[in-house]
HTML snippet that shows the backbone in 3Dmol.js (N, CA, C, O; Angstrom):
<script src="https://3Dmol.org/build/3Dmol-min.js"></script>
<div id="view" style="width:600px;height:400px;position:relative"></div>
<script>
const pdb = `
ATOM      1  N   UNK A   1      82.541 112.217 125.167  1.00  0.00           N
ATOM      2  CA  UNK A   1      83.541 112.062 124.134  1.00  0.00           C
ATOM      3  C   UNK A   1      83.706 110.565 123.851  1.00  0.00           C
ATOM      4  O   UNK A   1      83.505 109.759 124.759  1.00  0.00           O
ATOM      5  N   UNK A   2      84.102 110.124 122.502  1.00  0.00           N
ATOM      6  CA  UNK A   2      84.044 108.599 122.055  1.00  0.00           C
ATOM      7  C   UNK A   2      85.292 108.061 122.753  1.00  0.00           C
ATOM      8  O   UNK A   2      86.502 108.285 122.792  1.00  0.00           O
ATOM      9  N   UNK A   3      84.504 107.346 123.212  1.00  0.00           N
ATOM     10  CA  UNK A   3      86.659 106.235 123.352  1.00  0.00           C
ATOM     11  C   UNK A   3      87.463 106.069 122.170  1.00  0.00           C
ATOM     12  O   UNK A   3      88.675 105.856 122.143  1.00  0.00           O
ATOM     13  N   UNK A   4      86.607 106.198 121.107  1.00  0.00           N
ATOM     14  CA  UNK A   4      87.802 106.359 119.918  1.00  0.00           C
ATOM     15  C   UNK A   4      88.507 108.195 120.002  1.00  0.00           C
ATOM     16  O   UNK A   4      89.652 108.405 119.600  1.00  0.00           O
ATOM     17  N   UNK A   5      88.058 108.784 120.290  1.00  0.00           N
ATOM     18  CA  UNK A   5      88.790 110.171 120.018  1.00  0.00           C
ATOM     19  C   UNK A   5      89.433 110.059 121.173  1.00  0.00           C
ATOM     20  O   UNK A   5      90.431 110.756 120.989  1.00  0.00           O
ATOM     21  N   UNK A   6      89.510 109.546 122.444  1.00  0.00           N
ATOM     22  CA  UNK A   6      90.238 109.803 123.556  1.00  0.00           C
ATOM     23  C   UNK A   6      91.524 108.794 123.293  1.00  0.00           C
ATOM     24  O   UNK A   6      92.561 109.055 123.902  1.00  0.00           O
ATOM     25  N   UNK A   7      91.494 107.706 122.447  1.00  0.00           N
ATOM     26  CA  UNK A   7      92.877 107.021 122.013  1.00  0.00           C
ATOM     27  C   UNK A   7      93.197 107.717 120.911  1.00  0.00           C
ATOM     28  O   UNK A   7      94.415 107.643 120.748  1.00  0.00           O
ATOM     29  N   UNK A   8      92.744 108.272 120.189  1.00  0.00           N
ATOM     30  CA  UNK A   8      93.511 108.700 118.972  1.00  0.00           C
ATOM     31  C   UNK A   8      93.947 110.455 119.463  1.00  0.00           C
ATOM     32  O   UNK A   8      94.786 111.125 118.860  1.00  0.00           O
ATOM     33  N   UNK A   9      93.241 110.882 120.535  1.00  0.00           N
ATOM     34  CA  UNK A   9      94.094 112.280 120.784  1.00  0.00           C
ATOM     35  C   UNK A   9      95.135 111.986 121.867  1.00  0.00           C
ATOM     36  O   UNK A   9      95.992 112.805 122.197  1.00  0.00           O
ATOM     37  N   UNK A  10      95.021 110.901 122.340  1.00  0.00           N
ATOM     38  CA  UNK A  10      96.053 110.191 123.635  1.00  0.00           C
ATOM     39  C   UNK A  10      97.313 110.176 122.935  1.00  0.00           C
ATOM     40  O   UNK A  10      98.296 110.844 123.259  1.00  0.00           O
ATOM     41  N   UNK A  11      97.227 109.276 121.826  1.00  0.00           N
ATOM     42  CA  UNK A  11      98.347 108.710 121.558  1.00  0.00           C
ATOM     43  C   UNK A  11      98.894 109.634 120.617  1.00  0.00           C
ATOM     44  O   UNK A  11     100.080 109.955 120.693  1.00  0.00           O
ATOM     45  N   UNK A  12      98.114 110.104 119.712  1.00  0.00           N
ATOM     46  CA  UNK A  12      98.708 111.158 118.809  1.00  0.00           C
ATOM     47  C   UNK A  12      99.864 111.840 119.695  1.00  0.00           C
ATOM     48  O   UNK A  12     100.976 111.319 119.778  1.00  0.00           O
ATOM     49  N   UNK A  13      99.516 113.094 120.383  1.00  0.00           N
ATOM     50  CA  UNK A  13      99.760 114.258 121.156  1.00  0.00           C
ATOM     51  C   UNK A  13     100.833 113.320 122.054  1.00  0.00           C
ATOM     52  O   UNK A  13     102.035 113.524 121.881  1.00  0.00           O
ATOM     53  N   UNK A  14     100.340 112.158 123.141  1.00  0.00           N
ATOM     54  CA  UNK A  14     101.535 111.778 123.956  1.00  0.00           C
ATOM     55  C   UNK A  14     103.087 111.848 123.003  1.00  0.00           C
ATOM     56  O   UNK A  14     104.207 112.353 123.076  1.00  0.00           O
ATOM     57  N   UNK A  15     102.296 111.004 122.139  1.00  0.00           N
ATOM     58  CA  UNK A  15     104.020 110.371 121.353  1.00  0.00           C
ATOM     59  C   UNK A  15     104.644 111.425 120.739  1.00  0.00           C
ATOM     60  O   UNK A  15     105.871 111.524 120.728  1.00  0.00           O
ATOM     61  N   UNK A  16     103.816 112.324 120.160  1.00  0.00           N
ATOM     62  CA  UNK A  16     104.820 113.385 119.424  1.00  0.00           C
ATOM     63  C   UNK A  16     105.379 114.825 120.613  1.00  0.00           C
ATOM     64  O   UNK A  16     106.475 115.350 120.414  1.00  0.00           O
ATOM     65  N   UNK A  17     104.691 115.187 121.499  1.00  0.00           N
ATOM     66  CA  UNK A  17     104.795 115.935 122.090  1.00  0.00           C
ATOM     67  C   UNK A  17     106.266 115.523 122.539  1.00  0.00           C
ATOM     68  O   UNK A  17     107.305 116.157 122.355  1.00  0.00           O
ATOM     69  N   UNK A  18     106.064 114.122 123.268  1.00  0.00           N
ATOM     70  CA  UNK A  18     107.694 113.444 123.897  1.00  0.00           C
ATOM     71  C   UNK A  18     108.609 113.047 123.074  1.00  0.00           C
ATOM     72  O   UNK A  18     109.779 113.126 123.446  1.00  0.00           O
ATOM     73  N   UNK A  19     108.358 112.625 122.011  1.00  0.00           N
ATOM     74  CA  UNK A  19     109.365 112.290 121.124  1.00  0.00           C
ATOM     75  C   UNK A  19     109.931 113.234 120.390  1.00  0.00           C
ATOM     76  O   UNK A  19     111.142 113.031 120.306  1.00  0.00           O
ATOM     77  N   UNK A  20     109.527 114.320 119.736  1.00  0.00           N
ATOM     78  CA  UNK A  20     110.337 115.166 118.804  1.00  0.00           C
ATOM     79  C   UNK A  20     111.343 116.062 119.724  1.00  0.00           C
ATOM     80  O   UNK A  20     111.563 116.292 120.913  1.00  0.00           O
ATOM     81  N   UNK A  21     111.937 116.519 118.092  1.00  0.00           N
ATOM     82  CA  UNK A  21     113.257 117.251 118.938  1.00  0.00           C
ATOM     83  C   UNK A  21     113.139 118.903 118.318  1.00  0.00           C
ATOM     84  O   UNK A  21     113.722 119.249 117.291  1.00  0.00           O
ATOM     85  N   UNK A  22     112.527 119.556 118.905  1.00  0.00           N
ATOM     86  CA  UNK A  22     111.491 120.905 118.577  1.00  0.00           C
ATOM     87  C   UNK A  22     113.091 121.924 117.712  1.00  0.00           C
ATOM     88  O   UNK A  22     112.861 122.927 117.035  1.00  0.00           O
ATOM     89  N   UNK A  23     114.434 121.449 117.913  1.00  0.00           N
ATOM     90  CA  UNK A  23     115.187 122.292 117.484  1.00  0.00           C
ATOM     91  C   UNK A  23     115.670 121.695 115.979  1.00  0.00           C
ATOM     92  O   UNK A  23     116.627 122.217 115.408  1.00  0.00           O
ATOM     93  N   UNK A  24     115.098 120.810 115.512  1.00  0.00           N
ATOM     94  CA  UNK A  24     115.051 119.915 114.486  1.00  0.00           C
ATOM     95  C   UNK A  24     113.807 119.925 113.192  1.00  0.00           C
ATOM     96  O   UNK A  24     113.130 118.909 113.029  1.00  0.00           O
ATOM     97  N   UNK A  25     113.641 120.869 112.519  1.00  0.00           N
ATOM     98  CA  UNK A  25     112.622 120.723 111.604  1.00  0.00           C
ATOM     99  C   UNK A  25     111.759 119.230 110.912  1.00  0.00           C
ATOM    100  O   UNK A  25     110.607 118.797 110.957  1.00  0.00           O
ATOM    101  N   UNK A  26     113.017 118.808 110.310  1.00  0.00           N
ATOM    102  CA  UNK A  26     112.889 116.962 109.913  1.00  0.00           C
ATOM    103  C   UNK A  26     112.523 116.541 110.683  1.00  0.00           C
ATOM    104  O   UNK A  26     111.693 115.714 110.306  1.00  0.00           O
ATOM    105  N   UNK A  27     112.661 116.578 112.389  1.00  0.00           N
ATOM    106  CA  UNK A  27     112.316 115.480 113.725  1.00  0.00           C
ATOM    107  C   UNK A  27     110.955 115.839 113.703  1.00  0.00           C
ATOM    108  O   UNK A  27     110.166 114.920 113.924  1.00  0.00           O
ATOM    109  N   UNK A  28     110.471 117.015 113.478  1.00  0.00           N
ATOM    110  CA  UNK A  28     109.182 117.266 113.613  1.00  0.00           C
ATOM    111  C   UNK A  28     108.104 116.512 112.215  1.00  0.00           C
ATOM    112  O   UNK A  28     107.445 115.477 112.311  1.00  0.00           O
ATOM    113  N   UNK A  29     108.178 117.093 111.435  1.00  0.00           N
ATOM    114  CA  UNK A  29     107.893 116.034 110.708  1.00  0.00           C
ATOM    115  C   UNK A  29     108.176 114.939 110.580  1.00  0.00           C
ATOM    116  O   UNK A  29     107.250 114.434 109.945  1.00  0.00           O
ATOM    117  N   UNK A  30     109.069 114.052 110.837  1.00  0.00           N
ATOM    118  CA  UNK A  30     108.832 112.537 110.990  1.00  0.00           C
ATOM    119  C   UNK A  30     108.024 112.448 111.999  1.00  0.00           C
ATOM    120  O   UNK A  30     107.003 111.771 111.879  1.00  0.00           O
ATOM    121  N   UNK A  31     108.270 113.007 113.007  1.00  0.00           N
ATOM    122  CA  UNK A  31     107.148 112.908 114.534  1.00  0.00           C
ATOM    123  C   UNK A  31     105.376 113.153 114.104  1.00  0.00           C
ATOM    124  O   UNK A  31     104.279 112.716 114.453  1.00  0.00           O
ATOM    125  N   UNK A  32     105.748 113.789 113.476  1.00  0.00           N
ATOM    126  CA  UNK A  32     103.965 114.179 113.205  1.00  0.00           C
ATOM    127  C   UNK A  32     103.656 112.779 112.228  1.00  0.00           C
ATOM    128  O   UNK A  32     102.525 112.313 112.363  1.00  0.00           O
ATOM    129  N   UNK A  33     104.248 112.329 111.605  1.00  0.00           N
ATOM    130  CA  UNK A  33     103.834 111.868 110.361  1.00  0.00           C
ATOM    131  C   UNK A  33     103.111 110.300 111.368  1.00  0.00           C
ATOM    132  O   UNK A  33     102.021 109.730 111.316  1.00  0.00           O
ATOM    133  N   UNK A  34     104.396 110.067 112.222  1.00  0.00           N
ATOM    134  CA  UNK A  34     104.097 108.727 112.241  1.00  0.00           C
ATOM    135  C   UNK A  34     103.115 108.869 113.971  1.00  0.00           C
ATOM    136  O   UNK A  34     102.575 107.874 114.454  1.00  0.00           O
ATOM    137  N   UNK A  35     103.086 109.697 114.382  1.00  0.00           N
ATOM    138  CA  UNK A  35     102.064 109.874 115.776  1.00  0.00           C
ATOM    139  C   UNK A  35     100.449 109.700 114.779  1.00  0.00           C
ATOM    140  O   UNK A  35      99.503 108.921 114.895  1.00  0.00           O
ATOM    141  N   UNK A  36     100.640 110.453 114.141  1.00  0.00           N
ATOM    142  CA  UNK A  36      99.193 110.508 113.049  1.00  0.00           C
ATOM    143  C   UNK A  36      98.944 109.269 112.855  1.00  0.00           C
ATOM    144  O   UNK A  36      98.033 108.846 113.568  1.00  0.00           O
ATOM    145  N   UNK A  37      99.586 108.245 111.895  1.00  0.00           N
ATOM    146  CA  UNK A  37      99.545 107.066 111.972  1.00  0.00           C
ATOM    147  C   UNK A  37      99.402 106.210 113.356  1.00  0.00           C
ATOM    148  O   UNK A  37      98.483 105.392 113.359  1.00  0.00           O
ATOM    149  N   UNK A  38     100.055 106.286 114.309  1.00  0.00           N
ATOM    150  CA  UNK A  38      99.468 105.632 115.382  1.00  0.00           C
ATOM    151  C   UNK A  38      98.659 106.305 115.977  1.00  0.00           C
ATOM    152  O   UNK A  38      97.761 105.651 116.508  1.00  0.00           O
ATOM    153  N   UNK A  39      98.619 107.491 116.115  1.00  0.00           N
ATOM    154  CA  UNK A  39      96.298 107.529 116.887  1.00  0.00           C
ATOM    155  C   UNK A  39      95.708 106.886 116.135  1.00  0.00           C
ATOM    156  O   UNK A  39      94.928 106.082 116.645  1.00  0.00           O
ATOM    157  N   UNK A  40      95.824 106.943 114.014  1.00  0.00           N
ATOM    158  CA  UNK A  40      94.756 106.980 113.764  1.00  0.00           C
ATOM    159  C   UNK A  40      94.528 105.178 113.726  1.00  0.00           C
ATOM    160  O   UNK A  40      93.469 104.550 113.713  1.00  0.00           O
ATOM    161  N   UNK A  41      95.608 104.791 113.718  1.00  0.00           N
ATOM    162  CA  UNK A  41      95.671 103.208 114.107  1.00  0.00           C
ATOM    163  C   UNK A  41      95.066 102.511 115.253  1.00  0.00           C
ATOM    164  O   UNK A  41      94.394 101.481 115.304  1.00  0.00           O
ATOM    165  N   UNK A  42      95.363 103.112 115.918  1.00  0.00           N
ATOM    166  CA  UNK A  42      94.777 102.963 117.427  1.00  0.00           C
ATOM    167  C   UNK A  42      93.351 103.131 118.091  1.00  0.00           C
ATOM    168  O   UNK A  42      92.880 102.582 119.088  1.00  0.00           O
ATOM    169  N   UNK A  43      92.701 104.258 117.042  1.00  0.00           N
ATOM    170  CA  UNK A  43      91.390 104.241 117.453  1.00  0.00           C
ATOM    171  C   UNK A  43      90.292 103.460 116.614  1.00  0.00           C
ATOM    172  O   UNK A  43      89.148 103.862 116.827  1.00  0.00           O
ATOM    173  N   UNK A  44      90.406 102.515 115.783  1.00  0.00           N
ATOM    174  CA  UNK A  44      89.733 101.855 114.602  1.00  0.00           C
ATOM    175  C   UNK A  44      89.174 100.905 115.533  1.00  0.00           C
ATOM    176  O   UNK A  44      87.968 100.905 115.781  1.00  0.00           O
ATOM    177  N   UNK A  45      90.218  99.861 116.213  1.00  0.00           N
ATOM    178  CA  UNK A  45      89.124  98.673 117.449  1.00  0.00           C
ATOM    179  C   UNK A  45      88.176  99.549 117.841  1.00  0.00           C
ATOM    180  O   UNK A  45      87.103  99.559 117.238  1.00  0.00           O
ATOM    181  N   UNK A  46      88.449 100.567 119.081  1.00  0.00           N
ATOM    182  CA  UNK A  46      87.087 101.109 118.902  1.00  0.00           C
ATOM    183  C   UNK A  46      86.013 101.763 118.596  1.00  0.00           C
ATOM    184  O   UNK A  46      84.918 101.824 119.156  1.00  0.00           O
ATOM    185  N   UNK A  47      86.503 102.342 117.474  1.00  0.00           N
ATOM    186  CA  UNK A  47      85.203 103.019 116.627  1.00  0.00           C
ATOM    187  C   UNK A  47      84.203 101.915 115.995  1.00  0.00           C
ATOM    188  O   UNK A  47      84.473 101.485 114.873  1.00  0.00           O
ATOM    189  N   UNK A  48      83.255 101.523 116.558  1.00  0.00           N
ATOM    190  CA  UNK A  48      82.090 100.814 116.161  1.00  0.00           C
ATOM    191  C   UNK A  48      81.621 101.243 114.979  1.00  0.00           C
ATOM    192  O   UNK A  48      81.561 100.622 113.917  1.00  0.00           O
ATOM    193  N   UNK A  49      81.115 102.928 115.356  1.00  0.00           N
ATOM    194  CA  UNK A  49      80.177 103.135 113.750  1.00  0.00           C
ATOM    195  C   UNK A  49      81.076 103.263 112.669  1.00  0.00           C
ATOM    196  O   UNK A  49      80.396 103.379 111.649  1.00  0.00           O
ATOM    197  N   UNK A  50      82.939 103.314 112.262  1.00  0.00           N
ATOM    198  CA  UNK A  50      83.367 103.127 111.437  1.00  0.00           C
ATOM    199  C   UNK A  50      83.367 102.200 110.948  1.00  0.00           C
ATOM    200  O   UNK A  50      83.047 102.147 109.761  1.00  0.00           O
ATOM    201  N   UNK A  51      83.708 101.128 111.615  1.00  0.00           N
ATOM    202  CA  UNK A  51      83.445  99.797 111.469  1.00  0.00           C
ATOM    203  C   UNK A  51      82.062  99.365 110.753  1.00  0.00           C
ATOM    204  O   UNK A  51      81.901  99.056 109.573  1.00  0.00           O
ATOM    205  N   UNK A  52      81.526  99.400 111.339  1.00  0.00           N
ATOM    206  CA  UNK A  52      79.929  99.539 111.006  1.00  0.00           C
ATOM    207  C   UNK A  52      80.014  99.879 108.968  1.00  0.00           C
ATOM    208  O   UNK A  52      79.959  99.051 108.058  1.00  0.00           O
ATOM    209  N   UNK A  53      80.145 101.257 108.905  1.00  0.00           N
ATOM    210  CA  UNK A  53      79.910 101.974 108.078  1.00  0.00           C
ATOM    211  C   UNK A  53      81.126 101.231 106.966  1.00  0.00           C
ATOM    212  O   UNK A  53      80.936 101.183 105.750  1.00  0.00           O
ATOM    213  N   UNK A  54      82.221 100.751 107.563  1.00  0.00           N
ATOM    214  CA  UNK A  54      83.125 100.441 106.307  1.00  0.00           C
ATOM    215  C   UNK A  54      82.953  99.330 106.014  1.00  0.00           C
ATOM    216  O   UNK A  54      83.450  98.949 104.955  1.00  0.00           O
ATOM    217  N   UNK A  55      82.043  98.209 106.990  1.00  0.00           N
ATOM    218  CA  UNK A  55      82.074  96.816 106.504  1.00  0.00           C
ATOM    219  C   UNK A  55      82.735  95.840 107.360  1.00  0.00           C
ATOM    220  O   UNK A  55      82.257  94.813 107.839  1.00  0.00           O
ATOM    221  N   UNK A  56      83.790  96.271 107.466  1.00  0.00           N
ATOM    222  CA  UNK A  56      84.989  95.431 107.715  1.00  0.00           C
ATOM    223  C   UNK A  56      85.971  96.334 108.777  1.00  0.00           C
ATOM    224  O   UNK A  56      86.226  97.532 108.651  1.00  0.00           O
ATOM    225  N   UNK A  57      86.438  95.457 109.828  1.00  0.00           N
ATOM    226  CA  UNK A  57      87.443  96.263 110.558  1.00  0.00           C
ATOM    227  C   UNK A  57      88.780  96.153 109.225  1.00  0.00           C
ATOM    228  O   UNK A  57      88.851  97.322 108.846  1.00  0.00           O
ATOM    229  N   UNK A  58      89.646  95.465 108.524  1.00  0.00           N
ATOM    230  CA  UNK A  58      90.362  96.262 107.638  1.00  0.00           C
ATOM    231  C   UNK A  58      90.161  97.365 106.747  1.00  0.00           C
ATOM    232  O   UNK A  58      91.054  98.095 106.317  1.00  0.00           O
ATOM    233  N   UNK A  59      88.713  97.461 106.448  1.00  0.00           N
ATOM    234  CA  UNK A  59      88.529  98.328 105.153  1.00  0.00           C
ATOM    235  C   UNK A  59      88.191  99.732 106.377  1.00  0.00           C
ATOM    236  O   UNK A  59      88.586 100.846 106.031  1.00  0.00           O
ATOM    237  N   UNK A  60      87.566  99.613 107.568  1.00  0.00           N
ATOM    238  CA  UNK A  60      88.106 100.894 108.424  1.00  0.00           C
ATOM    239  C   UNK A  60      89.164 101.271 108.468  1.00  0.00           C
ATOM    240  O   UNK A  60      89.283 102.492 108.367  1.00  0.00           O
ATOM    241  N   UNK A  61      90.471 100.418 108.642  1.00  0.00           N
ATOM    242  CA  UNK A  61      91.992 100.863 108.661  1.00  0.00           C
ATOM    243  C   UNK A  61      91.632 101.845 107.888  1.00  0.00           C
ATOM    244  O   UNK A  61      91.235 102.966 108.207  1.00  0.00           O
ATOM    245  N   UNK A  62      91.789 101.378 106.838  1.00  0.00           N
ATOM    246  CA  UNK A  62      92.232 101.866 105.522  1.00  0.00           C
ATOM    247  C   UNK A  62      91.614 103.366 104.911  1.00  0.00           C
ATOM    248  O   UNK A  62      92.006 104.040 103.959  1.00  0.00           O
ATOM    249  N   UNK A  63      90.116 103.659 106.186  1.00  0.00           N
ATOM    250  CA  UNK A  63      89.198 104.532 106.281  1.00  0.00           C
ATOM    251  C   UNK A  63      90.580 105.551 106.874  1.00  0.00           C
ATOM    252  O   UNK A  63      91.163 106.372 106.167  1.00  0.00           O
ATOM    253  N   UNK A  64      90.836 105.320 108.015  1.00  0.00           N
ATOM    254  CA  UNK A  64      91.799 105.576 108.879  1.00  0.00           C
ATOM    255  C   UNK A  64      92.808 106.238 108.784  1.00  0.00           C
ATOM    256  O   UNK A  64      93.209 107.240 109.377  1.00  0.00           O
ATOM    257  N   UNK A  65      93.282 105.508 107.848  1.00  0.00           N
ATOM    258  CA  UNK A  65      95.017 105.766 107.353  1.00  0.00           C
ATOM    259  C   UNK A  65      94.813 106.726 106.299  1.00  0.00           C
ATOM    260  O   UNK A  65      95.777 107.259 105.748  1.00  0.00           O
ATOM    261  N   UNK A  66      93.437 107.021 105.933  1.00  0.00           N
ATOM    262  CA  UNK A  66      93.175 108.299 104.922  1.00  0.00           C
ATOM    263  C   UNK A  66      93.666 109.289 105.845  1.00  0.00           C
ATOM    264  O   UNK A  66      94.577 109.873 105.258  1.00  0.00           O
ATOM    265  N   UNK A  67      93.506 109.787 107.052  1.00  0.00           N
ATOM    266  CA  UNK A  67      93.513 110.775 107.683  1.00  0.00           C
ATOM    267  C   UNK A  67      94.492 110.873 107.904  1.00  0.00           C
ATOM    268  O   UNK A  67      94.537 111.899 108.581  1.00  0.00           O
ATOM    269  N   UNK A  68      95.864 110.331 107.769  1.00  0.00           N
ATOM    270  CA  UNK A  68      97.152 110.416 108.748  1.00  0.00           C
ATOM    271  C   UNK A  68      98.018 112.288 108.053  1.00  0.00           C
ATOM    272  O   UNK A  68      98.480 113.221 108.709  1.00  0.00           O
ATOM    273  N   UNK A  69      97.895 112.114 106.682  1.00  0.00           N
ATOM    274  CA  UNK A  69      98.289 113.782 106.156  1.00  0.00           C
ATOM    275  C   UNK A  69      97.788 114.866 107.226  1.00  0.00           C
ATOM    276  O   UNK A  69      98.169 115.772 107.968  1.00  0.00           O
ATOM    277  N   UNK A  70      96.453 114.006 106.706  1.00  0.00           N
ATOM    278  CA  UNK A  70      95.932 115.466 107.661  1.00  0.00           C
ATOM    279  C   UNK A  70      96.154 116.038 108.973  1.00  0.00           C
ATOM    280  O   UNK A  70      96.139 117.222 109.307  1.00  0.00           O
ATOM    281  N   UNK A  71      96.391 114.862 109.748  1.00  0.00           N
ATOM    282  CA  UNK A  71      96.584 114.464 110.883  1.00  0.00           C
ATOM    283  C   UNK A  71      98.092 114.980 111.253  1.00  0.00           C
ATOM    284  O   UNK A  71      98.538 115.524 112.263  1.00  0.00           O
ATOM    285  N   UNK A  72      98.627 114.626 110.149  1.00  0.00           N
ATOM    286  CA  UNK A  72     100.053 115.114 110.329  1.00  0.00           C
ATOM    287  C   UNK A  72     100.626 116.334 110.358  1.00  0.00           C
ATOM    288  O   UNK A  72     101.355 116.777 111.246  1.00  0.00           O
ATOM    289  N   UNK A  73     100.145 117.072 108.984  1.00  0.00           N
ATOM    290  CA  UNK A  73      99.703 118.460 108.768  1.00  0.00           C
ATOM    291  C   UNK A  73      99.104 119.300 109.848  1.00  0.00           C
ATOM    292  O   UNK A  73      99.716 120.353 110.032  1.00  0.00           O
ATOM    293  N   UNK A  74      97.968 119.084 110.678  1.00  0.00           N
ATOM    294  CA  UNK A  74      97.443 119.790 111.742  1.00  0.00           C
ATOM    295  C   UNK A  74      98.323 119.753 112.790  1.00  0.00           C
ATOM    296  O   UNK A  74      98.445 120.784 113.451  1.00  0.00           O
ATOM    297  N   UNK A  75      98.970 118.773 113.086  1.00  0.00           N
ATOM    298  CA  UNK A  75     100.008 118.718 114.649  1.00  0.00           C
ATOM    299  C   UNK A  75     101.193 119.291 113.655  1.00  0.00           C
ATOM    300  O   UNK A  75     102.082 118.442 113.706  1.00  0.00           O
ATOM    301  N   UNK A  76     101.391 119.813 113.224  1.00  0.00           N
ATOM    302  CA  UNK A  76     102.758 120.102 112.559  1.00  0.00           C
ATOM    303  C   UNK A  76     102.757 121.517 112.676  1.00  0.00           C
ATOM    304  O   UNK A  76     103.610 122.107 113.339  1.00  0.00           O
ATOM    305  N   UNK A  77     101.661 122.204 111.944  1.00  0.00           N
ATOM    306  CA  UNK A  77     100.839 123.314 111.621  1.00  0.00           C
ATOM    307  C   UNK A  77     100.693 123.871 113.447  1.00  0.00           C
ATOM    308  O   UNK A  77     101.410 124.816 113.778  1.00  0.00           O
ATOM    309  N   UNK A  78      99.757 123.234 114.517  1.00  0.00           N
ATOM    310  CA  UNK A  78     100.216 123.605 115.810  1.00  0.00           C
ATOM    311  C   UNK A  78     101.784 123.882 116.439  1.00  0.00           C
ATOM    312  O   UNK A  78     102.138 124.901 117.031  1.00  0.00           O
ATOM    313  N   UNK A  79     102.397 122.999 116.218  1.00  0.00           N
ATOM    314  CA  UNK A  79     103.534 122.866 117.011  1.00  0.00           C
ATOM    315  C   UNK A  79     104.431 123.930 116.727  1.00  0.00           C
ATOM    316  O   UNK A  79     105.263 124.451 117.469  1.00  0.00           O
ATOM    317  N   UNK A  80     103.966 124.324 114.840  1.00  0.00           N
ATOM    318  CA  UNK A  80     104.893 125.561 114.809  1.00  0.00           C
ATOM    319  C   UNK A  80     104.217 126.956 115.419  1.00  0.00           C
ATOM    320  O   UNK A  80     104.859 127.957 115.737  1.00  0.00           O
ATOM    321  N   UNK A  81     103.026 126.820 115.495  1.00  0.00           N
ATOM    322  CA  UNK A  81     102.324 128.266 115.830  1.00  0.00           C
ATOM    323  C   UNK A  81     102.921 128.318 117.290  1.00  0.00           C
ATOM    324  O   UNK A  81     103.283 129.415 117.715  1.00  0.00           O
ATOM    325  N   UNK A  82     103.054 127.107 118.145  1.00  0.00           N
ATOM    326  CA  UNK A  82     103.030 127.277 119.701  1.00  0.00           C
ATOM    327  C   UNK A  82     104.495 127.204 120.015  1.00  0.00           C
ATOM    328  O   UNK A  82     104.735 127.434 121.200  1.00  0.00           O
ATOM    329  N   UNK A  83     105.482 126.957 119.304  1.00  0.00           N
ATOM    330  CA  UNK A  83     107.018 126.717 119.655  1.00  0.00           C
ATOM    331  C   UNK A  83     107.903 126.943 118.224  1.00  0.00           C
ATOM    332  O   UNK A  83     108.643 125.982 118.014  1.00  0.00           O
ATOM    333  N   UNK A  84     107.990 128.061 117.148  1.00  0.00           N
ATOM    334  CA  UNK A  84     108.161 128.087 116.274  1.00  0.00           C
ATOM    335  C   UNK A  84     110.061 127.477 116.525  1.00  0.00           C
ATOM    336  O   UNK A  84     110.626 127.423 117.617  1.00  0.00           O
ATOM    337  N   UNK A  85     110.751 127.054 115.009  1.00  0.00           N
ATOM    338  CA  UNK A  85     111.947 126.634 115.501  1.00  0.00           C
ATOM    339  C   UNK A  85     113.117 127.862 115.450  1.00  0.00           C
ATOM    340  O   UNK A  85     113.216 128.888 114.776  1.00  0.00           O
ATOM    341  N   UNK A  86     113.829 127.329 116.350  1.00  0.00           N
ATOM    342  CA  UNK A  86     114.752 128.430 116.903  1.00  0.00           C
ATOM    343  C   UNK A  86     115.536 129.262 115.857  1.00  0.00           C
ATOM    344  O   UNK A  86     115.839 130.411 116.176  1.00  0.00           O
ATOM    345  N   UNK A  87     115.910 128.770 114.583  1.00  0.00           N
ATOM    346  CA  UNK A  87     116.261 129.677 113.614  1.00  0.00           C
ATOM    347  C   UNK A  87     114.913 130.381 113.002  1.00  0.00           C
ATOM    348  O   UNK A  87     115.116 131.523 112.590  1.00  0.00           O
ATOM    349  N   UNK A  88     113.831 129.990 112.897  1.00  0.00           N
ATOM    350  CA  UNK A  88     113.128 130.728 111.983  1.00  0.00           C
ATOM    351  C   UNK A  88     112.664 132.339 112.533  1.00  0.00           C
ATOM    352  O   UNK A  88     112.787 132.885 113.629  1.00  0.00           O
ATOM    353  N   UNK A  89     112.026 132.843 111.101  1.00  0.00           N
ATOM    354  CA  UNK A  89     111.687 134.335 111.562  1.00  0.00           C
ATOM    355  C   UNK A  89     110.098 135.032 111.571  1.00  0.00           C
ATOM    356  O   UNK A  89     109.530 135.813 110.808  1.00  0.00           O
ATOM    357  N   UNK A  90     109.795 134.510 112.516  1.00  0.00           N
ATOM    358  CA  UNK A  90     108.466 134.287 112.395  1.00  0.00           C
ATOM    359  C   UNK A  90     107.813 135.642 113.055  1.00  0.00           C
ATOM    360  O   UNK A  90     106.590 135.775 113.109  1.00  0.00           O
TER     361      UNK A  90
END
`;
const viewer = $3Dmol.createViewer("view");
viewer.addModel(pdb, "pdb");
viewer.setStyle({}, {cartoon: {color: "spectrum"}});
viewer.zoomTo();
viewer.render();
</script>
């Protein structure tokens, strides 16, 4: 596995898993939004072949920070399948 996917699933998953407040809809989405943003921040130093491929370690960011929706969306999309919130009727 890349050392870039082992910081960007580290930090993703650590920070939101501990930080949100699962009885809070809004906490969850802010939590996802900005964990997304820091994995995907976090793994750009070492992704070489992004780097590589974008030119420039900024214009990788920026490769990067494309993914954070998605990123956000998928841990959001989990968290409700595995702990839906306590009012809903699922």
């Amino acid at each position: 596995m890349p050392l870039s996917t082992i910081a960007f699933t580290t930090t993703t998953f650590s920070l939101y898993w501990t930080a949100r407040d699962p009885s809070d809809p809004l906490s969850r989405v802010r939590w996802c939004a900005l964990s997304a943003l820091v994995g995907s921040v976090s793994e750009v130093p070492l992704d070489k072949a992004k780097i590589k491929m974008a030119g420039s370690l900024p214009r990788a960011l920026i490769l990067a920070l494309a993914r954070v929706p998605l990123g956000a969306m998928m841990l959001f999309a989990t968290d409700y399948a595995i702990e839906p919130p306590p009012n809903s009727k699922s």
